[in-house]
Short mmCIF file of the C-alpha atoms (twelve columns), coordinates in Angstrom:
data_MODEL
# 
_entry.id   MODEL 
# 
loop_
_atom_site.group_PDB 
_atom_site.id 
_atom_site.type_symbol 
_atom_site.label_atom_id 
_atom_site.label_alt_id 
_atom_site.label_comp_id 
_atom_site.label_asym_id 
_atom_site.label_seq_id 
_atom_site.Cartn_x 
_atom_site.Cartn_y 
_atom_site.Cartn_z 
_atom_site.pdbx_PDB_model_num 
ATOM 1   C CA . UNK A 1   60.610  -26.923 71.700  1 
ATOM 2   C CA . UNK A 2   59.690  -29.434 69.139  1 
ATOM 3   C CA . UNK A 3   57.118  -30.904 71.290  1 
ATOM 4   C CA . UNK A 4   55.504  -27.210 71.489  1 
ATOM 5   C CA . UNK A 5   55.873  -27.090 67.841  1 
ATOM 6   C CA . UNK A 6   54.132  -30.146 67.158  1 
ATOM 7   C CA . UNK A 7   51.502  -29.337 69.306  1 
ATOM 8   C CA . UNK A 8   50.642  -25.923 67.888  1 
ATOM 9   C CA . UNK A 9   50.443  -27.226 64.360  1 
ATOM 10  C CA . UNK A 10  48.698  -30.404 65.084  1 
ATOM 11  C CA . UNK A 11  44.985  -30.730 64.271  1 
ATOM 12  C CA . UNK A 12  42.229  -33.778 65.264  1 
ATOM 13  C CA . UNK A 13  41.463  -35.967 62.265  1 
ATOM 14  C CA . UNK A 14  37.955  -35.044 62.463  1 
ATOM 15  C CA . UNK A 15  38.294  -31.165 62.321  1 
ATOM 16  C CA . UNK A 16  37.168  -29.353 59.212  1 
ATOM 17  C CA . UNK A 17  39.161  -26.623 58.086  1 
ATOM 18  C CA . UNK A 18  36.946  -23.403 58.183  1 
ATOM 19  C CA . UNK A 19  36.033  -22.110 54.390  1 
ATOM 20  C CA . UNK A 20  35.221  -18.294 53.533  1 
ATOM 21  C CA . UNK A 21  31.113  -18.209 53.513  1 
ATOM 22  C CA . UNK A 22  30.808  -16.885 50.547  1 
ATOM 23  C CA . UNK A 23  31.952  -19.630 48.152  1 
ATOM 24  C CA . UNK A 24  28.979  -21.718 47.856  1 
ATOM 25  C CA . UNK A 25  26.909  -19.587 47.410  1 
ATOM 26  C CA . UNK A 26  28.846  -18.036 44.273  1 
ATOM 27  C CA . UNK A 27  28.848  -21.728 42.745  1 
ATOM 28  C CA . UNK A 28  25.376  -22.101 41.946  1 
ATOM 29  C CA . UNK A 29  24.702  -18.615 39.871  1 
ATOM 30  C CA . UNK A 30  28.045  -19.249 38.186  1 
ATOM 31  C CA . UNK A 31  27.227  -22.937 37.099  1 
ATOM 32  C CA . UNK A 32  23.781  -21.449 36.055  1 
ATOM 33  C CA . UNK A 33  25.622  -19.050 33.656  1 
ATOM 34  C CA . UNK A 34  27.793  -21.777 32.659  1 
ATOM 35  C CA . UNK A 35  25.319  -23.623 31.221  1 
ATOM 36  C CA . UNK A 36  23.405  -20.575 30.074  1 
ATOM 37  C CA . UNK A 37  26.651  -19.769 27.617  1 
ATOM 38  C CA . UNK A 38  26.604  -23.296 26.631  1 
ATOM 39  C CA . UNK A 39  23.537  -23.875 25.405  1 
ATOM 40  C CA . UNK A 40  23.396  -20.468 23.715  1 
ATOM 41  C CA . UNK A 41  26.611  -21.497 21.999  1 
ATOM 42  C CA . UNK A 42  24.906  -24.730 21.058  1 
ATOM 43  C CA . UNK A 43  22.249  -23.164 18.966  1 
ATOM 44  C CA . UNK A 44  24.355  -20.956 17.225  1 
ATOM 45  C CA . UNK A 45  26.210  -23.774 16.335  1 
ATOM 46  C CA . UNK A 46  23.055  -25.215 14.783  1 
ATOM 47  C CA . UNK A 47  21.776  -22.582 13.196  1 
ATOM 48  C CA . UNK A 48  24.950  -21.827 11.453  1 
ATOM 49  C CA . UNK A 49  26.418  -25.390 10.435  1 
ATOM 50  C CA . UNK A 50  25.949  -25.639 6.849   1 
ATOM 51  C CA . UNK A 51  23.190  -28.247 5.348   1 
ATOM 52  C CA . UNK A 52  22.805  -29.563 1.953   1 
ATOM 53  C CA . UNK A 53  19.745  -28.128 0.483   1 
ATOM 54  C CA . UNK A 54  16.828  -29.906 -0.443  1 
ATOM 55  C CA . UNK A 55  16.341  -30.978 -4.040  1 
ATOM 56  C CA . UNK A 56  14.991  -28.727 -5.645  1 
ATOM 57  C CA . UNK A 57  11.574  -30.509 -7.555  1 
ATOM 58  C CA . UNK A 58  11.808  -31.377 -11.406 1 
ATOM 59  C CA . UNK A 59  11.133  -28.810 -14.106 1 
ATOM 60  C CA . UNK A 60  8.378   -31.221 -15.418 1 
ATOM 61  C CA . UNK A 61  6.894   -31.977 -12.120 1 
ATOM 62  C CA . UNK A 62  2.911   -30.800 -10.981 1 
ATOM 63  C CA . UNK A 63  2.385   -27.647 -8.884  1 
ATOM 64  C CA . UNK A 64  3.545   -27.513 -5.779  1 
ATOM 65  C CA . UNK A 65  2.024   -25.836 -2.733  1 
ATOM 66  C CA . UNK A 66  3.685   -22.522 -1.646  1 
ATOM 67  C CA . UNK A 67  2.929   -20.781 1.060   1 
ATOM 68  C CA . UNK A 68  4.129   -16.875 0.922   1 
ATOM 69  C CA . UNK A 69  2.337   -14.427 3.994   1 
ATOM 70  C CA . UNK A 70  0.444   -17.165 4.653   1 
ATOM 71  C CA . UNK A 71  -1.660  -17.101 1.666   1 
ATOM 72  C CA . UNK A 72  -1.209  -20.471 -0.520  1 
ATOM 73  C CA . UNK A 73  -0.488  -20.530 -4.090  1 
ATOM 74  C CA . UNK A 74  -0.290  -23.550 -6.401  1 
ATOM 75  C CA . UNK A 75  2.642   -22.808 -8.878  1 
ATOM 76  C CA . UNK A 76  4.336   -25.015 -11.620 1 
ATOM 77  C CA . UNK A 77  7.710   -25.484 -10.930 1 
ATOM 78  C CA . UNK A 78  8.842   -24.920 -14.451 1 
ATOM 79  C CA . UNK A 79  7.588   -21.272 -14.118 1 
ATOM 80  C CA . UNK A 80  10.127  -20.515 -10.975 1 
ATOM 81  C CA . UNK A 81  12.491  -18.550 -11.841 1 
ATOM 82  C CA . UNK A 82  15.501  -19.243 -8.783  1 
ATOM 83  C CA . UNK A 83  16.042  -22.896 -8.512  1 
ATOM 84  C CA . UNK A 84  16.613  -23.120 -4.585  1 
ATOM 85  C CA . UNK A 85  12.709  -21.735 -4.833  1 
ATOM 86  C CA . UNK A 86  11.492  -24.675 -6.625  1 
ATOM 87  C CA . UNK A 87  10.265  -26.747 -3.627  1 
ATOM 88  C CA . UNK A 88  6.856   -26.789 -1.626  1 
ATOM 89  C CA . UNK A 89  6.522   -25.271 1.550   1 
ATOM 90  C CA . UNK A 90  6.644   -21.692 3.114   1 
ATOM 91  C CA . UNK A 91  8.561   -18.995 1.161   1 
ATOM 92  C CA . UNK A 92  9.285   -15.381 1.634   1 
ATOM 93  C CA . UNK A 93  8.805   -14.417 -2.269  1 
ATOM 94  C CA . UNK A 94  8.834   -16.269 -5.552  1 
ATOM 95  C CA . UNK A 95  10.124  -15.219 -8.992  1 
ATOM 96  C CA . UNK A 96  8.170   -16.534 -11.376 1 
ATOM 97  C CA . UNK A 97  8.477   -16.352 -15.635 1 
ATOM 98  C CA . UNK A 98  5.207   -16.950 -18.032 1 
ATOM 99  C CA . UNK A 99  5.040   -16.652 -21.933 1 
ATOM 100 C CA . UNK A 100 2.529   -14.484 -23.352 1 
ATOM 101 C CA . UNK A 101 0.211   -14.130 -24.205 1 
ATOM 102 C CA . UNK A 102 -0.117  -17.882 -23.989 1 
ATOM 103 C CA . UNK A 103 0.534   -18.278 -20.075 1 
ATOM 104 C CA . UNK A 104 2.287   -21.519 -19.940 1 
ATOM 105 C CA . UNK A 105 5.537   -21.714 -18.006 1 
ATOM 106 C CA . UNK A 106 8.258   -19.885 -19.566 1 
ATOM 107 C CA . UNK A 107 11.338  -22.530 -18.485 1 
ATOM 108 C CA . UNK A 108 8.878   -24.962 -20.918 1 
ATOM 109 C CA . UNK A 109 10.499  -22.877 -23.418 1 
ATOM 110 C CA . UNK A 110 14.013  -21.899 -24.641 1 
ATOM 111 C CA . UNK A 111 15.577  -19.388 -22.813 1 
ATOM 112 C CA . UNK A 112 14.757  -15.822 -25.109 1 
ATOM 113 C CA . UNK A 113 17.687  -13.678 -26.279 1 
ATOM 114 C CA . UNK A 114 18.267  -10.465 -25.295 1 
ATOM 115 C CA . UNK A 115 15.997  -7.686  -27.372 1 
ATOM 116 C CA . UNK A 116 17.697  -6.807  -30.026 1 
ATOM 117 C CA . UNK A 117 17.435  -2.948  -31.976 1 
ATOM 118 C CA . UNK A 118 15.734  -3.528  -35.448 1 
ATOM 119 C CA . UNK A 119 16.619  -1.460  -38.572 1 
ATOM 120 C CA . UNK A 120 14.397  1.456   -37.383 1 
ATOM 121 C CA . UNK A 121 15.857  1.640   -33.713 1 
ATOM 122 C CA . UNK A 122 12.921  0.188   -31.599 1 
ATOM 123 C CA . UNK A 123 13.452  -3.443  -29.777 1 
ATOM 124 C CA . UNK A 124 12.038  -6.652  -30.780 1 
ATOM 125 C CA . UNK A 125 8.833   -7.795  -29.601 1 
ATOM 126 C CA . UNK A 126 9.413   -9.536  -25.819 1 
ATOM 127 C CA . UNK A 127 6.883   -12.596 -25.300 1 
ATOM 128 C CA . UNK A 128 7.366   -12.492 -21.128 1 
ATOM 129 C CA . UNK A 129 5.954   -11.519 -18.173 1 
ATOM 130 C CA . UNK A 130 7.487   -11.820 -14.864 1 
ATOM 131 C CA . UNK A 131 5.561   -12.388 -11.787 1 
ATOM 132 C CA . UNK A 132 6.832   -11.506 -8.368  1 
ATOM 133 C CA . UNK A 133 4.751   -12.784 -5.146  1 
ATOM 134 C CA . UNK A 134 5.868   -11.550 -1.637  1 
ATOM 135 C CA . UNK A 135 5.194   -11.355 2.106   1 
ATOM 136 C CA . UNK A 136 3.108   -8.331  2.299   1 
ATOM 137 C CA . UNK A 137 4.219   -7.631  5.876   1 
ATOM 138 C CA . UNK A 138 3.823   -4.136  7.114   1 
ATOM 139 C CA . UNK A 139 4.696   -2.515  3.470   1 
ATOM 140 C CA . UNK A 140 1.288   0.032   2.723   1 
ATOM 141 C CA . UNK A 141 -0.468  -1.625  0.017   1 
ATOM 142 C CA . UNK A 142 -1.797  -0.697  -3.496  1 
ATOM 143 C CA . UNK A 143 -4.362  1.029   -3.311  1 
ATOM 144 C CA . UNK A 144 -3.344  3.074   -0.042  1 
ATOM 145 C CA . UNK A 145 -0.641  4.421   -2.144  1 
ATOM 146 C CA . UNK A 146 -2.433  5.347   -4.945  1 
ATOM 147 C CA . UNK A 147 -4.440  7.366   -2.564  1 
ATOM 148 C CA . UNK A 148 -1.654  8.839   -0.486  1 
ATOM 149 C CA . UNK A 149 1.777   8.764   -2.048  1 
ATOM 150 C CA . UNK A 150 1.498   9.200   -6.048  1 
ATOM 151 C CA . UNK A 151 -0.983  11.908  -5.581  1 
ATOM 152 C CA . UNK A 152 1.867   14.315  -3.647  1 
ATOM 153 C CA . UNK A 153 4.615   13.843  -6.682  1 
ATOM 154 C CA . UNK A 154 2.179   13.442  -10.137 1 
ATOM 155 C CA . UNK A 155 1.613   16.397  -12.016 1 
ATOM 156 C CA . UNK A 156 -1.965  18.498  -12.265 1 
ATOM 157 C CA . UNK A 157 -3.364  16.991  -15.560 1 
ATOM 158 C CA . UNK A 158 -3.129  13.587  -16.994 1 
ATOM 159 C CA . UNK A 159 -2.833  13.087  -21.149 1 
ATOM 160 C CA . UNK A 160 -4.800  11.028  -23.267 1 
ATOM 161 C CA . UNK A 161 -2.937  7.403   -23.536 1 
ATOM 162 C CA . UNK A 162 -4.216  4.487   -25.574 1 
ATOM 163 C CA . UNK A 163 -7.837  4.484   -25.836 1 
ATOM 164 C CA . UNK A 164 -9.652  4.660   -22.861 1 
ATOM 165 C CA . UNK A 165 -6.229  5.722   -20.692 1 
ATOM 166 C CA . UNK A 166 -5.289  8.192   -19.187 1 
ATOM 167 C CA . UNK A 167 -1.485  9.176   -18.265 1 
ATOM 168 C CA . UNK A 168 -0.484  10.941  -15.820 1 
ATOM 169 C CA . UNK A 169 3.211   11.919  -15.480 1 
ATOM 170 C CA . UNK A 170 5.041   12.164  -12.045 1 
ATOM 171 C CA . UNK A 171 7.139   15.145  -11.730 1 
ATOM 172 C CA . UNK A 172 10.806  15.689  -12.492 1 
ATOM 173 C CA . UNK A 173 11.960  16.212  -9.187  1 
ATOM 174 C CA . UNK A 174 9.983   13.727  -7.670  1 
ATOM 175 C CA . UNK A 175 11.209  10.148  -6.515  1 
ATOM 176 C CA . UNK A 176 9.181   8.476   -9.332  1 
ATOM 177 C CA . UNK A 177 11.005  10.668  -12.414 1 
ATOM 178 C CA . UNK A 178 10.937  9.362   -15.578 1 
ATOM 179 C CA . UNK A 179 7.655   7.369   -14.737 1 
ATOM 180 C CA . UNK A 180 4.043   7.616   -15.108 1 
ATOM 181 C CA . UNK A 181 1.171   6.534   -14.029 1 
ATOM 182 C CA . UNK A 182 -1.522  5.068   -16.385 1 
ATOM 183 C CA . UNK A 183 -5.261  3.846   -15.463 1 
ATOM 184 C CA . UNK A 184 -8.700  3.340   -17.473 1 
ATOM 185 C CA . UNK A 185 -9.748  6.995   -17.607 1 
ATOM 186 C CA . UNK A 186 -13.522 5.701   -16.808 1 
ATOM 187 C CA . UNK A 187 -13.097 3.566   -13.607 1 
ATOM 188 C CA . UNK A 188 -9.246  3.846   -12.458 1 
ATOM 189 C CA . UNK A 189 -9.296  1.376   -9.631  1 
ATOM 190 C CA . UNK A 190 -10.368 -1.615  -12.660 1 
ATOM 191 C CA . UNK A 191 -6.603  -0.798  -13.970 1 
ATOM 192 C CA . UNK A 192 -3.767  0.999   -12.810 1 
ATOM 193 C CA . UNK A 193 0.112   0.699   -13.394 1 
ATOM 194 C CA . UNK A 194 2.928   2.526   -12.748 1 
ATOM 195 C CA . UNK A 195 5.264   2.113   -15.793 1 
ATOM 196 C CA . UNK A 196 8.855   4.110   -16.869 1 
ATOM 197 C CA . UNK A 197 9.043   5.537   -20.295 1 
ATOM 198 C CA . UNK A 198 10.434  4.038   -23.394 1 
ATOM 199 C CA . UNK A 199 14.401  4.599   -23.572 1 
ATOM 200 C CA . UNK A 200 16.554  5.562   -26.333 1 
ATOM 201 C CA . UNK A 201 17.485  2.635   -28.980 1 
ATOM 202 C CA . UNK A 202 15.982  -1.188  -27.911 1 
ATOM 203 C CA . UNK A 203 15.281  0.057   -23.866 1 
ATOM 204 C CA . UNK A 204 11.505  -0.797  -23.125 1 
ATOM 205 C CA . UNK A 205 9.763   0.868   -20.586 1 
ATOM 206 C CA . UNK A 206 8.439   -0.952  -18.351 1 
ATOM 207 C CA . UNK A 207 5.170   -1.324  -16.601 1 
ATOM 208 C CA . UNK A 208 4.330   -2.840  -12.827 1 
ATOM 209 C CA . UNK A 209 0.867   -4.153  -12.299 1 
ATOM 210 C CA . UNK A 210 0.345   -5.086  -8.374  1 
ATOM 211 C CA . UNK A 211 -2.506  -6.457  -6.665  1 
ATOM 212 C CA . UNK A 212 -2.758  -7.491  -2.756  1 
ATOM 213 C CA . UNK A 213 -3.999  -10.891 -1.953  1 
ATOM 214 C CA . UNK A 214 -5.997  -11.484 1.239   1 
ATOM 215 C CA . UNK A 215 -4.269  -8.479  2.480   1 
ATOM 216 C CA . UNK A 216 -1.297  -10.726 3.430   1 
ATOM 217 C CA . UNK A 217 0.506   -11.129 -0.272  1 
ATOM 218 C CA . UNK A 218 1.575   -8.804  -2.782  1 
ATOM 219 C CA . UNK A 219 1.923   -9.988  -6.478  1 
ATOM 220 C CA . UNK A 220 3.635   -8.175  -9.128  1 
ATOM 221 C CA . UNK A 221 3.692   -8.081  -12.837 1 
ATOM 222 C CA . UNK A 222 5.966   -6.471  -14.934 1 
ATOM 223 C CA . UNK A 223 5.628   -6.492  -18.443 1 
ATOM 224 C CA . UNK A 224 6.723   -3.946  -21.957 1 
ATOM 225 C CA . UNK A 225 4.789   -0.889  -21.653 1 
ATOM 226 C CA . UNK A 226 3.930   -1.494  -25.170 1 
ATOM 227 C CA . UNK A 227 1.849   -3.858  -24.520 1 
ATOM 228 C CA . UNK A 228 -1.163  -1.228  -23.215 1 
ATOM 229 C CA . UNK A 229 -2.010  -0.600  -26.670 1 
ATOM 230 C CA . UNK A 230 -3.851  -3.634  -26.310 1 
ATOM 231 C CA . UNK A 231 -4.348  -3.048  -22.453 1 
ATOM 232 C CA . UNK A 232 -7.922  -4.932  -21.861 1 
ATOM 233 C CA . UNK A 233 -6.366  -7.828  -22.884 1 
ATOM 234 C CA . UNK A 234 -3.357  -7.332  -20.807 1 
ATOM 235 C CA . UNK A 235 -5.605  -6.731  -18.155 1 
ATOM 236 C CA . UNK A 236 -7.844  -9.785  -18.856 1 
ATOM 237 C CA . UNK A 237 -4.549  -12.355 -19.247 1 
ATOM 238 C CA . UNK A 238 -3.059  -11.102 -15.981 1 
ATOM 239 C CA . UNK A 239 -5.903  -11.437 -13.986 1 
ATOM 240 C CA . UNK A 240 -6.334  -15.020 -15.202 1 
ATOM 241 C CA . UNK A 241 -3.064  -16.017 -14.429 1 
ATOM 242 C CA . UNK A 242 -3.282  -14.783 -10.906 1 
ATOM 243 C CA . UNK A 243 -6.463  -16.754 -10.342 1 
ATOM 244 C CA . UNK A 244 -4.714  -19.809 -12.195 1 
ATOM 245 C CA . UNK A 245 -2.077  -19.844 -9.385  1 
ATOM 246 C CA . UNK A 246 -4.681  -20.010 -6.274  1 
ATOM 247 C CA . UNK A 247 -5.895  -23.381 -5.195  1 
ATOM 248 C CA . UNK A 248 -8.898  -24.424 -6.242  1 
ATOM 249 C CA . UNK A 249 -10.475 -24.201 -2.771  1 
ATOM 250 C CA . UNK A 250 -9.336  -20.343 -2.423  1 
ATOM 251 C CA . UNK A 251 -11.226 -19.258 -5.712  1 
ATOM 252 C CA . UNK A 252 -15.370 -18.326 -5.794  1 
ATOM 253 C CA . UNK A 253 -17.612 -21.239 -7.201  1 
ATOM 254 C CA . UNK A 254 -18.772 -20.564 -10.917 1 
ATOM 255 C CA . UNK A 255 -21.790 -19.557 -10.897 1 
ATOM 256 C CA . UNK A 256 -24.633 -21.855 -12.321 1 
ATOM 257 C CA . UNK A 257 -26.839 -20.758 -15.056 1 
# 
């Protein structure tokens, strides 16, 4: 009996116990996807861990080259706005700060207060202009929505602005209430911005001028709407300051008398 037993159970030393086909060829796939998980789990991990930023550059320091849409700009440092913007290199948008009507860097220059209401209820004089630039991307650009969009919410007739404008008031139940639209009543695509109306007490209103660059960057002003009574030369400074922040290389050769 014990013999029999033995001999049933027994096995050669060289045999190889049989193994379900399947199993190697599960192993490979699932050590693919292994690895897979890893390595996704890696860059996450990179992507995420925290980093010290850069320094940003000195208020006092030259322009640096900043690259927003692809278009390149040469900006003084002491005329960003956002600190962690202050460095060269590719951005998405800049805030930028300039005194006027000189032009120079505003952080050159002690912070102003807020406006104040005088004796007869109007605010006090504000001596900035603020200067968005941003990735155009796929937003429809100036001019396409002067042609498409404010025409379907402006009133019939524009009024008579500050000589040589025109203004022409959006409607009341339009998304662009409270606003109006004011251009050079001779050749409106010289100057046009979009501005809200003067508030009760020391609230400006406040005008946008935009322009597209090389179709790939969009720069915005915004500046008191008080400042059209005077609006060639508000015209004049802002289209000097946008060509002051181009590289030299990017702007048209003077011409040679």
């Amino acid at each position: 009996m014990r013999q029999g037993v033995f001999r049933r159970d027994f096995r050669p030393s060289g045999a190889i116990a049989a193994r379900p086909a399947g199993g190697s060829m599960m192993l490979a796939p699932l050590l693919a996807l292994t690895l897979l998980m890893l390595a996704a789990a890696t860059y996450v991990v990179y992507v995420l861990w925290p980093r010290w930023p850069s320094a940003a550059v000195a208020l006092d320091a030259p322009e640096i080259p900043i690259t927003i849409g692809g278009v390149t700009f040469d900006i003084p440092p002491a005329a960003i706005r956002v600190g962690v913007q202050r460095r060269p290199g590719a951005h998405e948008r800049v805030d930028l700060a300039f005194l006027w009507p000189s032009l120079n860097p505003a952080d050159t220059a002690p912070k102003p207060t807020a406006p104040e209401a005088s004796a007869s209820g109007t605010a006090l004089a504000l001596d900035r202009i603020f200067v968005t630039i941003s990735s155009a991307g796929d937003a429809m650009g100036p001019d396409e929505r002067v042609q498409t969009i404010y025409p379907r919410y402006a009133e019939a007739d524009p009024a008579s602005g500050p000589e040589g404008l025109a203004v022409l008031a959006f409607r009341e139940d339009s998304p662009y209430r409270g606003e109006d639209l004011i251009y050079d009543a001779t050749t409106p695509e010289n100057f046009l911005v979009r501005c809200t109306r003067n508030g009760a007490g020391a609230t400006p209103g406040i005008c946008l001028y935009e322009r597209r660059i090389d179709e790939r960057a969009d720069v915005v002003a915004r500046f008191p709407r008080d400042w059209l009574a005077d609006w060639q030369k508000v015209e004049s400074n802002i289209n000097q300051l946008i060509e002051g922040l181009r590289p030299a290389a990017s702007k048209p050769a003077a011409t040679q008398p």
